[in-house]
Steps between C-alpha positions, in 0.01 A plus 500: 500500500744473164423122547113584508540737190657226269225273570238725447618616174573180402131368566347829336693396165388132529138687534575733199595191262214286624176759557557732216385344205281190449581127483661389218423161279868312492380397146446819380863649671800535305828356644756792670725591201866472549801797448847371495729802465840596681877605426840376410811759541860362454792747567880538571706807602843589734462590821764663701487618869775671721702228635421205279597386209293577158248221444315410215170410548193322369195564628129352382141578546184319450145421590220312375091661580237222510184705513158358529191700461116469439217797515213374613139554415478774734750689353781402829831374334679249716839412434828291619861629421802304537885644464792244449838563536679387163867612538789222661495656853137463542356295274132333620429737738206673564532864487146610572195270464120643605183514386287876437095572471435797328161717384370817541613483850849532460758174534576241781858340487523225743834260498860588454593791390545847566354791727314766374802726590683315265264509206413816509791704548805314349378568143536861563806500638820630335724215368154304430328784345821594254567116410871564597708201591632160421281200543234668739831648710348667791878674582523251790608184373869341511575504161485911481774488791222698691470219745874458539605873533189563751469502865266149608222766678426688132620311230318122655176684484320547169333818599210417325130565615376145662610314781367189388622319213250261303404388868163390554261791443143649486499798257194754367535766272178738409394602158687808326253738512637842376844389469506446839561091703567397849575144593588335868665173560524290815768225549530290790904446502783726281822495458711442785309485848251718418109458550212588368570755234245710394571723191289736358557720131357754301552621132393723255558499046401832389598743183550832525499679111729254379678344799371202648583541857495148773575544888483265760543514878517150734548404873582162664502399851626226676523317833844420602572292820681813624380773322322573168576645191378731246541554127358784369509577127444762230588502140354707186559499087465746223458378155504760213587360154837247507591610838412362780623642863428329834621563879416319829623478839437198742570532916542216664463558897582237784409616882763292657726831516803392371647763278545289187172297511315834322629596115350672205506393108421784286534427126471685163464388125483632167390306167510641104322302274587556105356265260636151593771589728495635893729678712461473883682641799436437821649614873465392827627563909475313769556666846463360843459741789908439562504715167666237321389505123529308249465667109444240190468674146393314178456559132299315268506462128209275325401383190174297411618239230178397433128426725629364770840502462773787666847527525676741781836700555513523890729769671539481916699720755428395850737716806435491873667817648521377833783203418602718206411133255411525175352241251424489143362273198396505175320236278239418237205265479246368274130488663199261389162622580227270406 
């Protein structure tokens, strides 16, 4: 049936791009225009964790964004978007690479990328919505001594709202109408064993007097060879003036029945802005259902140096109670948008 759905939707956007407008003269098309944009972040900092020696550390960021893209006579823009890994560790590959059709009808992702779980939701949650961390730190990575103070079951899972990463995948997302957008995605493989994922989203941008207000809610499923799992999402974000405040909580749910296959990420962030400069905060735990949690603070201090250009004070705390380990680091960056 999921196999079914794909293909259908698939041939009604192939039917959309080719039966909505009339033919064309290739003389009297333009060529696609091309968009190269991206980022560059360099940064270096001391981390320390219970047990270890204090290290200091280096760490880099950076992608390049090829994007293609043409509107058409019948007012459908198509488009191609490639991401390349620039830093050492990863340099040449392909982060995500698909192609989108979009119009009046709403938008058609079809390649690798992610689910419409993803897209919709991670924007309004916590860390993301505040800005607060070091070189897109998502409080799980080895440098924050998250990953080394954490138990394997919680701290080796992201906690975020997909279970497909950049795999293969057939995505539609409506038109906003009243604030208000649902998408659905359908992938055939994601991460691990897991089959046919379907993930479906909704959002909604809104003021109310002077607050702008965004919530979002998602839910992915997968087929395991044992048993499935679930990721269900919610996250929401008040704007009023420089603040911005933003909250989510993501619960990840495996059927198998072992105690520490189920946990729960619940975040919180915080974000001033005055003139050029930022301060962020951000929180996050990580339980499993063996009550083990796992806390990571940071604060953030930023300054725009000019378009484009940012420098960043970074702050972290990481403790898991249940070993009674504790991490820390703290480091600065420069960041190149272009």
């Amino acid at each position: 049936m999921k196999k079914q759905l794909l293909t259908t939707t698939a041939l009604v956007a192939a039917g959309v791009l080719v039966l909505s407008g009339g033919a064309i003269a290739a003389d009297k098309m333009k060529k696609p225009s091309l968009k190269v944009s991206g980022v560059f972040e360099q940064g270096i900092g001391i981390q320390s964790v219970d047990g270890a020696d204090d290290m200091v550390v280096q760490q880099e960021d950076g992608e390049i964004h090829f994007k293609a893209s043409m509107k058409l006579d019948n007012g459908i823009t198509v488009s191609g978007l490639s991401q390349v890994e620039s830093d050492t560790e990863n340099a040449g590959q392909i982060d995500e690479s698909y192609m989108s059709v979009s119009g009046s009808f709403g938008q058609i992702n079809i390649g690798a990328t992610d689910g419409a779980s993803y897209k919709m939701v991670y924007g309004y949650m916590g860390h993301a919505g505040a800005g607060a961390g070091h070189l897109n730190l998502e409080f799980d990575s080895g440098l924050s001594g998250i990953a080394l103070a954490g138990p394997s079951s919680v701290a080796g899972a992201r906690g975020l709202p997909r279970l497909s990463n950049d795999n293969p995948v057939l995505v539609y997302f409506t038109p906003r109408i009243s604030g208000l957008q649902a998408g659905v995605s359908y992938a055939q493989s994601g991460s691990g064993n897991l089959q046919d994922v379907v993930s479906t989203a909704v959002n909604y941008n809104g003021k109310f007097g002077d607050a702008g207000v965004g919530a979002a809610l998602g839910y992915v499923v997968g087929d395991g060879d044992a048993s499935d799992t679930t990721v269900t999402s919610a996250g929401i974000n008040v704007t009023m003036g420089g603040f911005t405040g933003a909250a989510a909580i993501v619960r990840n749910s495996n059927d198998s029945g072992a105690a520490s296959e189920d946990f729960t990420r619940a975040d919180a962030g915080l974000r001033y802005r005055f003139g050029p400069n930022a301060v962020r905060i951000g929180y996050i735990q990580l339980s499993d259902d063996n009550e083990v949690d796992l806390t990571g603070t940071v604060a953030t201090f930023a300054r725009s140096l000019g378009p484009g250009v940012s420098w960043s004070l970074d702050a972290l705390m990481t403790e898991n109670k249940a070993t009674d380990m504790s991490g820390s680091f703290i480091g600065t960056s420069v960041q190149i948008k272009f």
